[in-house]
N, C-alpha and C positions, 0 to 999 in steps of 0.2 A: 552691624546688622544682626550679628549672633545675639550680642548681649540685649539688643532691641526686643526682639522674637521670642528668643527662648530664655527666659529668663524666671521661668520659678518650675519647681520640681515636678507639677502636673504636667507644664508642656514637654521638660526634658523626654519623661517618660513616656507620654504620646510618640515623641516624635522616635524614643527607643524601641520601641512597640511596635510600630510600623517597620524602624527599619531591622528589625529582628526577623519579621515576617517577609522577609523582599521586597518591600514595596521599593520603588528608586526616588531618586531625590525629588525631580519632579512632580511622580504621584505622591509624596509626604508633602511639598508646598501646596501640590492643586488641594487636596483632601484638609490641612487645617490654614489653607490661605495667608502664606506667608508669600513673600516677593521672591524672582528666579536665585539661586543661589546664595540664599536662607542656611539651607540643609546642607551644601557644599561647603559653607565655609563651616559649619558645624562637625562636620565629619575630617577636616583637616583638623581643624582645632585637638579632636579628640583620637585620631588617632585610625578611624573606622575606615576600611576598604569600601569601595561604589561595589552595591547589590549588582551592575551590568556584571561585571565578572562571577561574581555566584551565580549569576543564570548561567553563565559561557561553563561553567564549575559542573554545575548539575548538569546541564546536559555532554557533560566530556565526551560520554560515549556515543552517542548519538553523533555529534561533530565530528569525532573520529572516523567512524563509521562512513560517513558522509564524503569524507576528503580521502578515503581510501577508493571511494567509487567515481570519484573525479569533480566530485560537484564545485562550482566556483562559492563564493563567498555571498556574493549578493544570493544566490540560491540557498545557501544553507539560512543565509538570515530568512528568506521568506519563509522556512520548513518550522523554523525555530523562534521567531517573533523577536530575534534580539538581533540590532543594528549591526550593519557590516563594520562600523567603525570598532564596534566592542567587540567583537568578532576576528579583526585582527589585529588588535591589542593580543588578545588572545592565543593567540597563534604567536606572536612573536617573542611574547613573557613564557611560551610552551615550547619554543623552538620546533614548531609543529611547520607542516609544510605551508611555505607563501602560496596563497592562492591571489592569480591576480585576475580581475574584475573586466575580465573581456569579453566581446559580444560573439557568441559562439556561430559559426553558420549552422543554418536550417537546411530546409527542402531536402534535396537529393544526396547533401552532404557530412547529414551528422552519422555518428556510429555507433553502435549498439555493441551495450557491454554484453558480455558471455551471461552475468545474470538478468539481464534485459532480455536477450534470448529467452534464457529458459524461463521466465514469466511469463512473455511469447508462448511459448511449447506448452504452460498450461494452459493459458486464456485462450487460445486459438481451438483445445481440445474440450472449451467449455462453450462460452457465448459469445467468445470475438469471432469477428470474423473481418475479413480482406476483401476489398473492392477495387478494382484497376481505373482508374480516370487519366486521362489523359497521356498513356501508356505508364504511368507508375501508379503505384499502388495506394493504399488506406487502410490504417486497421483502425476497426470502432468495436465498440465494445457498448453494451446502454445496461443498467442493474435499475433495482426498483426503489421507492423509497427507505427498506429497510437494508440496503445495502449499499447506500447513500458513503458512510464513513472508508467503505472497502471502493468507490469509484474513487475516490479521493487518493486514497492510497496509492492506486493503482497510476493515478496521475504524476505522483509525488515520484514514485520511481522511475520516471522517465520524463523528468522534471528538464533534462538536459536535451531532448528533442524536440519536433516541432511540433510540442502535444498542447491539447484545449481540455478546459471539461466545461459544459454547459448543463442545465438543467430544461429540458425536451419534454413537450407532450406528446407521446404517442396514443394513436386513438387505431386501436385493432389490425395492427402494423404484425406482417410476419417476420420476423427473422429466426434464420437458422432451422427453418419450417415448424419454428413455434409459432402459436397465434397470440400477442402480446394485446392483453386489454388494454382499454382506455385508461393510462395513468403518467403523474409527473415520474419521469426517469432520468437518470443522471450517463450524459454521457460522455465516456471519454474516446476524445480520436488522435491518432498520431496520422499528422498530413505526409504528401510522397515522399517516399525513399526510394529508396534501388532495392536497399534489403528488404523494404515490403515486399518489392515487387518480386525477389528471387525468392521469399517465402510463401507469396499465391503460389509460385509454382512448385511448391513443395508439398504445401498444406491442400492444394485443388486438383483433380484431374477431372479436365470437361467440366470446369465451372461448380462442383459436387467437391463439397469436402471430405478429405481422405485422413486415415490417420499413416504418415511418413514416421515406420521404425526406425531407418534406420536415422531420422534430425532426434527421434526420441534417444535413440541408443547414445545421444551425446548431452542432450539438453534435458530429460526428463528428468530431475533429482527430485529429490526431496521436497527442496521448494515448491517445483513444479506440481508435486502432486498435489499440496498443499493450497497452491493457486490454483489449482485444476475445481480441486473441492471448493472452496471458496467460492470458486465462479457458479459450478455449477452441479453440487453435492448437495447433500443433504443425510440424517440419520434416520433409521427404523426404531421404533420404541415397541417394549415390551408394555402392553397397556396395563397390567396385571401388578407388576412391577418399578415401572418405568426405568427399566434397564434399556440399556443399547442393544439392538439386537443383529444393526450392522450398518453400512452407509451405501448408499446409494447415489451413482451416478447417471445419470440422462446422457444417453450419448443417441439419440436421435437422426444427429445428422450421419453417423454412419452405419453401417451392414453389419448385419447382426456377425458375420464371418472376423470382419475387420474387429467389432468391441471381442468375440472369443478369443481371439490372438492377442489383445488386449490384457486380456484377462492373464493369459500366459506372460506375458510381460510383466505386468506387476508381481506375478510369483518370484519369477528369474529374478527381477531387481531388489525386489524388497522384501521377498518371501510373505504375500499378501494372500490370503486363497479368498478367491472369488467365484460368484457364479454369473450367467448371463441367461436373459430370459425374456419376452416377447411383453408388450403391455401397449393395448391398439398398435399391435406390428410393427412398433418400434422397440429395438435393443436397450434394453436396461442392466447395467454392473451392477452387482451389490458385494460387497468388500463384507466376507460371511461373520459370525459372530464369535469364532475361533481365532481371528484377527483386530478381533474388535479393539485391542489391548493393543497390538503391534503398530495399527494405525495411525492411532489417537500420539502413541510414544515419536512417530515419525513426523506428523504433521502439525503438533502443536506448539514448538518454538516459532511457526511461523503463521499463525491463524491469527488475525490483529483482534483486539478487546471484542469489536462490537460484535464477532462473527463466534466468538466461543462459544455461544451457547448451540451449534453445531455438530460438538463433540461432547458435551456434557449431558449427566440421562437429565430424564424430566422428574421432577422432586415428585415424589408421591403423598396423600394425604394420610 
């Protein structure tokens, strides 16, 4: 079949070309139309390793990553587009941890890791929020279309519970006593748990969300602020310039009392100097421009691609 196929130096090189670049054996048959295992026995023949391990290669870290946070295999494949089979090829040529491919319980009984929390502890201080149905809990969260790649995200990390994400029209819907215009939104929800339900009553009193120091004093890191921002931050630009001239948090749903102690918070932890100040009577953070540097240095190993431009000034002409 080799000698049928490939058999003068242009195709050699097509089909080296291809598999130089990753393509796997299949897409080099489907792309110049040779029969299943064409390219297989050509790559015995010659000596060549299968591109499925060079994806499993390139993404090491990420899979690493992955199985350190408990994800099963068929989950990592869905994160990572490369088959569970090659995936624990992978693992067993790496002497990496067996992940075995079992169906995890839902509803009332999965667990939330410590950094599942503290994503919790920002998105709950940003635009998630908690609903009780049927005496256990919901957190939902909805972003807009340009923040589409960050619901995604947001999904992916708690890939191991019993989360959805759908895309929703909202048409002049309030939550979190914003008033949300009519647009396509992406939303992701995690259905009942227990620890929803023991975090309304952390996050709520009398139904009105509060900011809980002292769940922060354990959950708020780094991450967290980082997610906090993501969710629901944004920067001041110097028009003149287009420097940063600090970032800004909406925290709306709380008292202006609650965001000043806030404020003092972020000092103690992270040495952040902030001010806080009224805009239509509601409490607005801004993270001053004497921290603008300390920030950006704390928050941006964790801001994902589509959201940098959050922290970056604005090019001037």
């Amino acid at each position: 079949m080799t000698a049928k196929y490939i058999n003068t130096e242009a195709i050699k090189q097509k089909v080296l070309t291809m598999y130089n670049t990753g393509k796997l054996d299949v897409e080099i048959e489907k792309k110049l139309k040779f029969p299943p295992g064409t390219i297989y026995n050509y790559r015995k023949k010659h000596n060549l390793p299968s591109n499925r391990g060079k994806q499993a290669e390139k993404n090491s870290k990420l899979i690493a990553n992955l199985i350190r946070k408990g994800y099963t295999a068929k989950e990592i494949s869905k994160i990572t587009k490369i088959n569970t089979y090659t995936l624990r090829e992978y693992f067993r040529r790496n002497n990496m941890l067996e992940l075995r491919n079992v169906k995890r319980k839902i509803g009332t009984h999965y667990v939330f890791s410590k950094r599942q929390l503290t994503i919790l502890c920002g998105i709950l201080l940003g635009d998630g929020t908690l609903y009780c149905q049927n005496k256990t809990c919901r957190f939902i969260v909805r972003h807009g279309p340009k923040q589409k790649r960050y619901s995604e995200y947001i999904y992916y990390c708690f890939l191991h519970t019993n989360c959805s994400i759908k895309c929703i029209s909202i048409k002049n819907n309030i939550l979190n006593n914003k008033l949300i215009k009519e647009q396509q939104q992406s939303e992701v929800r995690i259905n009942s748990s227990k620890k929803l339900t023991e975090l309304k009553a952390i996050f709520y009193k009398n139904n009105k969300k509060i900011i809980p120091f002292d769940f922060l004093n354990k959950y708020y890191t780094k991450e967290a602020l980082a997610f906090h921002f993501m969710d629901d931050g944004s920067k001041t630009i110097n028009q003149n310039t287009g420097e940063i001239n600090g970032f800004i948090f909406s925290m709306q749903s709380f008292t202006i009392k609650e965001v000043e102690n806030f404020s003092y918070f972020l000092l103690g932890r992270f040495n952040l100097i902030s001010n806080v100040y009224l805009q239509n009577n509601m409490p607005i953070l801004k993270i001053k421009k004497c921290s603008v540097n300390t920030f950006i240095n704390i928050v941006k190993p964790y801001i994902i691609d589509s959201l940098k431009y959050k922290i970056c000034p604005n090019k001037t002409s």
